[in-house]
TORPA-173470 format. One record per atom (N, C-alpha, C): x, y, z; residue number from 1; atom name; residue in three letters. Coordinates in Angstrom, 3 decimals. Layout:
// residues N
         px         py         pz   seq   atom   type
          X          Y          Z   NUM     CA    ALA
...
// end
This chain:
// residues 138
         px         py         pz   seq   atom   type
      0.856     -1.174      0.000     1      N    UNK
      0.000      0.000      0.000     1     CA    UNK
      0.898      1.231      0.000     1      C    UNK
      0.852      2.364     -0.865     2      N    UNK
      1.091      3.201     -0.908     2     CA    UNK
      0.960      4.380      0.174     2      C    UNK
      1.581      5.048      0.612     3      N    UNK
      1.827      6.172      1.506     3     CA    UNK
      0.760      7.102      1.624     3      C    UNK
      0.009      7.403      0.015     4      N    UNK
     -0.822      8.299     -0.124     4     CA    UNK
     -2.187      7.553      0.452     4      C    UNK
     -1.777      6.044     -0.164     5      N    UNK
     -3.447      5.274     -0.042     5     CA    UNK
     -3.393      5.302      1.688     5      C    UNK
     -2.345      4.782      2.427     6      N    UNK
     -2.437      4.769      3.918     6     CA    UNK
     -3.070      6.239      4.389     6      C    UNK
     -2.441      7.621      4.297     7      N    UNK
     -2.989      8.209      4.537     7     CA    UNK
     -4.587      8.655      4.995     7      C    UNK
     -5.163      8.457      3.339     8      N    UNK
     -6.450      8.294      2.801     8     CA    UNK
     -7.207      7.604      4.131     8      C    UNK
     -6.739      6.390      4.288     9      N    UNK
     -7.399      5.398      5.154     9     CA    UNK
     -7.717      5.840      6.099     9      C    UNK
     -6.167      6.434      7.049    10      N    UNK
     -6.235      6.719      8.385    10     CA    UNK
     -7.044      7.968      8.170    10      C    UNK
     -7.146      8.910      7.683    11      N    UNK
     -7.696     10.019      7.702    11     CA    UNK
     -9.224      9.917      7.792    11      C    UNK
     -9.660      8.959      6.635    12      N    UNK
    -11.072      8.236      6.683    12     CA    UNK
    -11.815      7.527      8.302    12      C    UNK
    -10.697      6.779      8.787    13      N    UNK
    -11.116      6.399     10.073    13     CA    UNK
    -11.320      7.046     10.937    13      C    UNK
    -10.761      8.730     11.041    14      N    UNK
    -10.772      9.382     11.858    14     CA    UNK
    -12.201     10.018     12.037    14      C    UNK
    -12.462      9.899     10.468    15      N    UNK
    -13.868     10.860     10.195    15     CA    UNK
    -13.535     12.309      9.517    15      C    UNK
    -12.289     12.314      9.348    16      N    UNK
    -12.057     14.018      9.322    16     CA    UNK
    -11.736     13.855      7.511    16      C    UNK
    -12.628     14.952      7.063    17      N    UNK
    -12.117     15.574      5.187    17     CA    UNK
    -11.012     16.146      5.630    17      C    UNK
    -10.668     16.406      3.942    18      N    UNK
     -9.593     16.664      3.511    18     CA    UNK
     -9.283     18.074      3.831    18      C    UNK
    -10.283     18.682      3.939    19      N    UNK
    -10.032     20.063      4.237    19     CA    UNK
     -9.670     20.457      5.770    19      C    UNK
    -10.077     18.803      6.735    20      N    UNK
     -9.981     19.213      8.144    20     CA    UNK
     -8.073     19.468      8.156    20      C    UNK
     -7.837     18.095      7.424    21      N    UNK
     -6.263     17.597      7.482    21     CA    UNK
     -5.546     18.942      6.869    21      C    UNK
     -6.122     19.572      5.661    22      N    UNK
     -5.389     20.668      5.275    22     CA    UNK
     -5.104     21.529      6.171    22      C    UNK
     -6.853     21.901      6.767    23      N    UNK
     -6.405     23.218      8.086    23     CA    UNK
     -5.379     23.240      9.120    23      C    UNK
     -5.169     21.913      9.387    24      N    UNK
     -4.753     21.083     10.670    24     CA    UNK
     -3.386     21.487      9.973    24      C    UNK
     -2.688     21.423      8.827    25      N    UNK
     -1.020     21.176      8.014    25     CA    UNK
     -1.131     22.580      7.501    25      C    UNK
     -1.891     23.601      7.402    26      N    UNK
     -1.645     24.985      7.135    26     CA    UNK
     -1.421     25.112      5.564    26      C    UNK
     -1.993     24.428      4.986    27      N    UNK
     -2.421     24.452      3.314    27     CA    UNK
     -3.561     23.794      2.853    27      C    UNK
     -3.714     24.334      1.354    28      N    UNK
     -4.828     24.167      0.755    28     CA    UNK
     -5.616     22.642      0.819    28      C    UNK
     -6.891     22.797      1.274    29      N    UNK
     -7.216     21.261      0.403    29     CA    UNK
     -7.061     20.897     -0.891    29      C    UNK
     -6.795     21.840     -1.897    30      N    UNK
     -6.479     21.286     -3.261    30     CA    UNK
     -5.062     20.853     -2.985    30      C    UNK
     -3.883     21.479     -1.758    31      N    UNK
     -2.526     20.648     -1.945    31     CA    UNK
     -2.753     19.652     -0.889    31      C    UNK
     -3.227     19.987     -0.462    32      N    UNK
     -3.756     17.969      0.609    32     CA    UNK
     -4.196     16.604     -0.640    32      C    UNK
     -5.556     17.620     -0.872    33      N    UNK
     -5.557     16.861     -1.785    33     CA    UNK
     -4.922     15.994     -2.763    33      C    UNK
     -4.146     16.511     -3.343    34      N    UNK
     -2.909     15.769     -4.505    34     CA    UNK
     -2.155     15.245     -3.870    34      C    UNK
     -1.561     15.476     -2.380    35      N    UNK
     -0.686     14.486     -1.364    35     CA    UNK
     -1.945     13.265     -1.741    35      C    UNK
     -2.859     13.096     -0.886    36      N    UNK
     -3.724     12.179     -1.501    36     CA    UNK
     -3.693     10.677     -2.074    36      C    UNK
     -3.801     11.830     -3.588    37      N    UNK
     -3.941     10.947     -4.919    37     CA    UNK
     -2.703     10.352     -5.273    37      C    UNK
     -1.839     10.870     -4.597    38      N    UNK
     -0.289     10.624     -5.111    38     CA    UNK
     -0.017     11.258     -6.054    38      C    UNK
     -0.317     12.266     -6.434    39      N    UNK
      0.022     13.535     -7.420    39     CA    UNK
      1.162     14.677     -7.201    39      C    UNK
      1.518     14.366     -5.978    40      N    UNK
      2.602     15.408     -5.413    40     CA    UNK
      3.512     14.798     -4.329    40      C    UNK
      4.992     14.997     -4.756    41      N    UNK
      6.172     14.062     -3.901    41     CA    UNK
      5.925     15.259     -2.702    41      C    UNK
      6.272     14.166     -1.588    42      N    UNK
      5.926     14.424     -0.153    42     CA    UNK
      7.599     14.593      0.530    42      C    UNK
      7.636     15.722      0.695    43      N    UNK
      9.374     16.060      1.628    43     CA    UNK
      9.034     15.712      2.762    43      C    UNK
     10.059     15.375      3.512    44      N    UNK
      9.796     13.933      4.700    44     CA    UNK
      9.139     15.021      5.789    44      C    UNK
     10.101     16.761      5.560    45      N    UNK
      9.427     17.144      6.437    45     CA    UNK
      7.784     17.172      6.952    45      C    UNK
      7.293     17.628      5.659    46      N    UNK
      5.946     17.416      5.310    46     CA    UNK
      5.269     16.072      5.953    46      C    UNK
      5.189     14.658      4.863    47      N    UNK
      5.680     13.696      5.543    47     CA    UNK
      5.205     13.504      7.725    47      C    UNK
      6.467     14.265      8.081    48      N    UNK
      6.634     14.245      9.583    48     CA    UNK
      5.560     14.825     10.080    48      C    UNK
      5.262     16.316      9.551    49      N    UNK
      4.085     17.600      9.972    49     CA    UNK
      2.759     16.999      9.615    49      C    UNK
      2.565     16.015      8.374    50      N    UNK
      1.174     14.912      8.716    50     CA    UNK
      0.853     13.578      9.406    50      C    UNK
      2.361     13.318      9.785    51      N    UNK
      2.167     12.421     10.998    51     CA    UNK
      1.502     12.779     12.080    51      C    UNK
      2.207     13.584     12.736    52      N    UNK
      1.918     14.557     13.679    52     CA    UNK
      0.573     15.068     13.980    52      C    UNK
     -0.032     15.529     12.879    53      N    UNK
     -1.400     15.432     12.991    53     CA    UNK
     -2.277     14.718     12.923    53      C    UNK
     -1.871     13.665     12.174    54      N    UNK
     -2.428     11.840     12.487    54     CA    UNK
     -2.361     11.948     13.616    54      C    UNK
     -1.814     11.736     14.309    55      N    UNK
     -1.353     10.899     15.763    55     CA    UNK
     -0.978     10.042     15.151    55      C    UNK
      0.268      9.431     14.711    56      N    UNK
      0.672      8.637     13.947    56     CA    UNK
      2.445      9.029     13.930    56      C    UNK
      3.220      8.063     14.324    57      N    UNK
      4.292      7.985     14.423    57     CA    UNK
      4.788      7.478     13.254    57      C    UNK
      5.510      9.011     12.677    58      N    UNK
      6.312      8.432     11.064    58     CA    UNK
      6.724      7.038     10.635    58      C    UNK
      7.407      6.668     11.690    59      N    UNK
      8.518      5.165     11.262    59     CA    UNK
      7.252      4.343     10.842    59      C    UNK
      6.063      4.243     11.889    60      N    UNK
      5.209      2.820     11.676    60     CA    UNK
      4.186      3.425     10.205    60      C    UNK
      4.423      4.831      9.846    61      N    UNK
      3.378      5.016      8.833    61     CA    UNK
      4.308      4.968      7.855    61      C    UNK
      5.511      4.737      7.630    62      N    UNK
      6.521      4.331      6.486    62     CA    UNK
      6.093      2.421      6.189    62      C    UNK
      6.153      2.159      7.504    63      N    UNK
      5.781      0.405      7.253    63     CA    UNK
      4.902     -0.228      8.076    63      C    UNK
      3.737      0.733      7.514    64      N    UNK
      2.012     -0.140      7.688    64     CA    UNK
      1.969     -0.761      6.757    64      C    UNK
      1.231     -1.828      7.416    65      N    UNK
      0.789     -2.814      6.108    65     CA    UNK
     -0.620     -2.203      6.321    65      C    UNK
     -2.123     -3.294      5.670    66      N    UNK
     -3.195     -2.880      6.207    66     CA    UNK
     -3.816     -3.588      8.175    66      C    UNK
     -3.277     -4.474      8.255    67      N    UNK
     -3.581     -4.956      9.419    67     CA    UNK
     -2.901     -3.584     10.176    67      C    UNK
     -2.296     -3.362     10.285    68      N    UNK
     -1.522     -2.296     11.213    68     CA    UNK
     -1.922     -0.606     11.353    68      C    UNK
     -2.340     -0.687     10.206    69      N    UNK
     -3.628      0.531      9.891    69     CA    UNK
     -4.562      0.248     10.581    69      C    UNK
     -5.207     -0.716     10.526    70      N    UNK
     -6.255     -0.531     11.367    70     CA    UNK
     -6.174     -0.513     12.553    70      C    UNK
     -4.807     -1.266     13.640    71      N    UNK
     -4.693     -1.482     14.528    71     CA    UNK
     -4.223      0.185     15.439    71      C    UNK
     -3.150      0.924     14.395    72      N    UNK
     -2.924      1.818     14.763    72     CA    UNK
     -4.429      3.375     14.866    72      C    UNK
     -5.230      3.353     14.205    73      N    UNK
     -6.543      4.162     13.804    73     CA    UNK
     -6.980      3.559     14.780    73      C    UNK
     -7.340      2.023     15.544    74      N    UNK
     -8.165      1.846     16.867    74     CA    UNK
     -7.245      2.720     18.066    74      C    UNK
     -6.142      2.879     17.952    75      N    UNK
     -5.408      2.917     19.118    75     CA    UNK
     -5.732      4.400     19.484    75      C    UNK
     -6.359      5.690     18.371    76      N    UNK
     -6.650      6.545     18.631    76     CA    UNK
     -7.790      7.415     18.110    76      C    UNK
     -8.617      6.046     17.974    77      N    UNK
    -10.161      6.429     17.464    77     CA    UNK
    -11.059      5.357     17.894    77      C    UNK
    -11.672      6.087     19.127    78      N    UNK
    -12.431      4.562     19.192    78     CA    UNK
    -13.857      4.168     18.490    78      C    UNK
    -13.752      4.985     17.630    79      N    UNK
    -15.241      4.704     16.598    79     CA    UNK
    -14.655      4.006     15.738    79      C    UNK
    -14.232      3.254     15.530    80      N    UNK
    -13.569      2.290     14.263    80     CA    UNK
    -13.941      0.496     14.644    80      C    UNK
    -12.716     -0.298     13.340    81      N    UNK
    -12.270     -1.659     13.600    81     CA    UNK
    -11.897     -1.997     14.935    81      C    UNK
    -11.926     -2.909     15.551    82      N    UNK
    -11.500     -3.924     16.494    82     CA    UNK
    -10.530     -4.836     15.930    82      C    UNK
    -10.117     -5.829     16.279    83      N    UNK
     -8.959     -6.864     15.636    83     CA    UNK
    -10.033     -7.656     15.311    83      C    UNK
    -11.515     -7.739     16.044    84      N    UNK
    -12.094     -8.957     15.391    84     CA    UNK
    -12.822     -8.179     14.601    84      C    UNK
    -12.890     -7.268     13.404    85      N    UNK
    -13.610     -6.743     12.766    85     CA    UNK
    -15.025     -6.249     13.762    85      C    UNK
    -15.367     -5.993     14.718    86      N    UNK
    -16.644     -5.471     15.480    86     CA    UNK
    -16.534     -4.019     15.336    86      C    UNK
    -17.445     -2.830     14.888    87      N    UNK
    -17.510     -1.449     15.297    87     CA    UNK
    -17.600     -1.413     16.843    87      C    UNK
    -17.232      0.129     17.093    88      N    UNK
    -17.553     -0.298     18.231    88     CA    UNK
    -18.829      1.538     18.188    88      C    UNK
    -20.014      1.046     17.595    89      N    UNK
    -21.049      2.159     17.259    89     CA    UNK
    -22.453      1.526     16.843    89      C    UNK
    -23.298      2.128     17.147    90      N    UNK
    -24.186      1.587     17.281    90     CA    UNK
    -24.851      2.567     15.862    90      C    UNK
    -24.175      3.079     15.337    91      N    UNK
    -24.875      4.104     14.199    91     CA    UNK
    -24.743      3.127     12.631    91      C    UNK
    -25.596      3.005     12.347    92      N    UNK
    -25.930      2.263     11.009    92     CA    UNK
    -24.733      2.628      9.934    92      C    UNK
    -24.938      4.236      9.803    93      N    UNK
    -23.297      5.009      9.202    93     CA    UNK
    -22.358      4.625      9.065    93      C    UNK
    -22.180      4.196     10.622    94      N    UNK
    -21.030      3.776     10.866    94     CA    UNK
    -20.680      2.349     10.315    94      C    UNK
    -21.482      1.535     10.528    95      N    UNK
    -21.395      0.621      9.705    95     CA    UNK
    -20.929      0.565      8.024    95      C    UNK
    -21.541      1.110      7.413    96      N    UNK
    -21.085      1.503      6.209    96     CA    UNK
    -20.174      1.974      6.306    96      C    UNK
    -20.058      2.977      6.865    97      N    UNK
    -18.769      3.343      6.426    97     CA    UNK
    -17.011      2.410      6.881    97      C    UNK
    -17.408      1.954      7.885    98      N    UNK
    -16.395      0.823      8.219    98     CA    UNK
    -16.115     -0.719      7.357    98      C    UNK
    -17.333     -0.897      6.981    99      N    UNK
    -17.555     -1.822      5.610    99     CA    UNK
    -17.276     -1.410      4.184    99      C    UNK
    -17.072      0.345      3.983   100      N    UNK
    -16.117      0.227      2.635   100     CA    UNK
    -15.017      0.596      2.978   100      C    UNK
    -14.263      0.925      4.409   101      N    UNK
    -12.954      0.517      4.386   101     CA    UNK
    -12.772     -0.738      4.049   101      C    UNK
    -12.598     -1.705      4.762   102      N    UNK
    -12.681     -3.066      4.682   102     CA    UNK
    -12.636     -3.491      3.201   102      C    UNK
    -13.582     -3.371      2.436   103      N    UNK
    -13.411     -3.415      1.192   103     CA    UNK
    -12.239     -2.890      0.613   103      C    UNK
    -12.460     -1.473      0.220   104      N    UNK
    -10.577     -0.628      0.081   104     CA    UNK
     -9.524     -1.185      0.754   104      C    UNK
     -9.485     -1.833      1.919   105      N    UNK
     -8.140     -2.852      2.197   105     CA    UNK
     -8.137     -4.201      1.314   105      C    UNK
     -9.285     -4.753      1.122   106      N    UNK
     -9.552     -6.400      0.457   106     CA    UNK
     -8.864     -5.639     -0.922   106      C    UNK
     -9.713     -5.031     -1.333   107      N    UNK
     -9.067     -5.100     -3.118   107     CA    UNK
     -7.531     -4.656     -3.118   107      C    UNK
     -6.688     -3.853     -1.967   108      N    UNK
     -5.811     -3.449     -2.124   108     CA    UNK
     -4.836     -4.699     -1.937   108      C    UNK
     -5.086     -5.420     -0.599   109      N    UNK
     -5.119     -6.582     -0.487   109     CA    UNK
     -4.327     -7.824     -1.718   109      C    UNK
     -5.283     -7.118     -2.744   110      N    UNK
     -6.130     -8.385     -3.772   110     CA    UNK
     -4.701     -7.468     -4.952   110      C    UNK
     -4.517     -6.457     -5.092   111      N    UNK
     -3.660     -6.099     -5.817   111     CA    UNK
     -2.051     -6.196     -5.291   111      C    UNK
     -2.191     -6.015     -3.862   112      N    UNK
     -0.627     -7.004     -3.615   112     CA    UNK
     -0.632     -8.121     -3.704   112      C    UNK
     -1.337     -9.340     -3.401   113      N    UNK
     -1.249    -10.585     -3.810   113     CA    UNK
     -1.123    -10.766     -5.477   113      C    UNK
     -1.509    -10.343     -6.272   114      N    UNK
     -1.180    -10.044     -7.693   114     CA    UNK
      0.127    -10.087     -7.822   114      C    UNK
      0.687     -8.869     -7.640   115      N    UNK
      1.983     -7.831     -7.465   115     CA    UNK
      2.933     -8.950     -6.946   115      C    UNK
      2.938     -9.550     -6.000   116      N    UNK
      3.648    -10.817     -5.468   116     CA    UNK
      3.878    -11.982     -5.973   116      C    UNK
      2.916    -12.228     -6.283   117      N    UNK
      2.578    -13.513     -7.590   117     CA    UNK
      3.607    -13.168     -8.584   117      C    UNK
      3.680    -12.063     -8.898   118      N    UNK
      4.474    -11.757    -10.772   118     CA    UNK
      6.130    -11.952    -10.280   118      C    UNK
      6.004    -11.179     -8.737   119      N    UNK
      7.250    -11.541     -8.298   119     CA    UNK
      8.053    -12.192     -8.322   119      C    UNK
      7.392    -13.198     -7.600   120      N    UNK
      7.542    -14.481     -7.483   120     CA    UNK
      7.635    -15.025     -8.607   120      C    UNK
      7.001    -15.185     -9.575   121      N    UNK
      7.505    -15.951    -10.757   121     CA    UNK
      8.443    -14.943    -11.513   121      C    UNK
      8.981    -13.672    -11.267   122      N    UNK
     10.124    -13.380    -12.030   122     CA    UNK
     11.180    -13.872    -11.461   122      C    UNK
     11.616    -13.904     -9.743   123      N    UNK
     12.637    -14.391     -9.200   123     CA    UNK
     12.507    -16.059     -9.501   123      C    UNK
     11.483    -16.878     -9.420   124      N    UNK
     11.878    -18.038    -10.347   124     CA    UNK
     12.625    -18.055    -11.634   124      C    UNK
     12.179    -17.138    -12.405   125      N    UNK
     12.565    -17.192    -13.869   125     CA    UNK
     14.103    -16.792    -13.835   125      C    UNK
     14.627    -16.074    -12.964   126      N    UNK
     16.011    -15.278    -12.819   126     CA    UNK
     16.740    -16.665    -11.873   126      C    UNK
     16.299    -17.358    -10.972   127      N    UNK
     17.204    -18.718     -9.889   127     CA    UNK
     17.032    -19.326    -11.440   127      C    UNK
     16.321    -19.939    -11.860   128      N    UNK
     16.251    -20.788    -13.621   128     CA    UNK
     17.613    -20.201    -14.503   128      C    UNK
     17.129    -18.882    -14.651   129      N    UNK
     18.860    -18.619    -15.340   129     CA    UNK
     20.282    -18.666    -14.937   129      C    UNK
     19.924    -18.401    -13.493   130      N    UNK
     21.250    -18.604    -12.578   130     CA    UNK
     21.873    -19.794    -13.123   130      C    UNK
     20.702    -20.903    -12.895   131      N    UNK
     21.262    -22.224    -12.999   131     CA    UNK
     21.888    -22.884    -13.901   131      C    UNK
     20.896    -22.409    -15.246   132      N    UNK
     21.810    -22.407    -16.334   132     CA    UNK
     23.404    -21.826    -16.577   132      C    UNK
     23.538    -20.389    -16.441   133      N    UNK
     24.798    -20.232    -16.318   133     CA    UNK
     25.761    -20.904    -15.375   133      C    UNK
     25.564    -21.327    -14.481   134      N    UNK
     26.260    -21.890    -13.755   134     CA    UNK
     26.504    -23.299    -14.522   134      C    UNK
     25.951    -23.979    -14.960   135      N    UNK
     26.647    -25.513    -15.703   135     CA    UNK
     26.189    -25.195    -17.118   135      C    UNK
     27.233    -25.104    -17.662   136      N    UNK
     27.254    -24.892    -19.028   136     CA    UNK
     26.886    -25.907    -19.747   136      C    UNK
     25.542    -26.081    -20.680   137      N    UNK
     25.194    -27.188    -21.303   137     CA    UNK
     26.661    -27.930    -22.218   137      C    UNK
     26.756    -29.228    -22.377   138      N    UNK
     27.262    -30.215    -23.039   138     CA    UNK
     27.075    -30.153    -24.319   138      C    UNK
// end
């Protein structure tokens, strides 16, 4: 998952638009925005100054996976996921809206398992050539 897509997420769990996160980082929602989409390279300072307003400690938002997203968004939202998938809200909303995260992690999910797969069979295809060079056919 991408930096921009993590963002997205945690920001989503919080409940807060794009314009909250802008006010909160002292620029536009149109330049929040494109942080975002992944439309605009992020200087670490930057980067650091939207951690910060996450509540979100840089190092672990460099290497979230999605389990860890969610775990980290419970740790400072308690309207969200649980580890056993339970809301913890009694608002129908909320439901939905915690059910198309969930989704947006599955397909993202579903596009690293892809992404891994091709991997994986290129580093086969490259140990296969190794091998060849190494004993020179007869």
């Amino acid at each position: 998952m991408e930096i921009y897509e993590k963002l997205k997420l945690i920001r989503s769990s919080k409940s807060w638009t794009q314009e909250d996160v802008a006010n909160k980082l002292g620029i536009s929602p149109q330049a929040y925005a494109k942080i975002e989409r992944g439309k605009t390279d992020v200087h670490f300072s930057r980067l650091q100054q939207i951690a910060d307003v996450m509540e979100i400690d840089l190092s672990k938002l460099l290497g979230l996976d999605e389990k860890n997203i969610l775990n980290l968004t419970c740790d400072h939202n308690k309207q969200c996921i649980d580890n056993n998938w339970h809301v913890n809200s009694t608002e129908p909303t909320e439901y939905k809206h915690e059910l198309e995260k969930a989704h947006l992690i599955i397909e993202q999910q579903k596009k690293e398992n892809a992404m891994l797969k091709q991997q994986n069979s290129d580093f086969r295809d490259i140990i296969n050539l190794l091998k060849k060079l190494e004993k020179p056919e007869k």
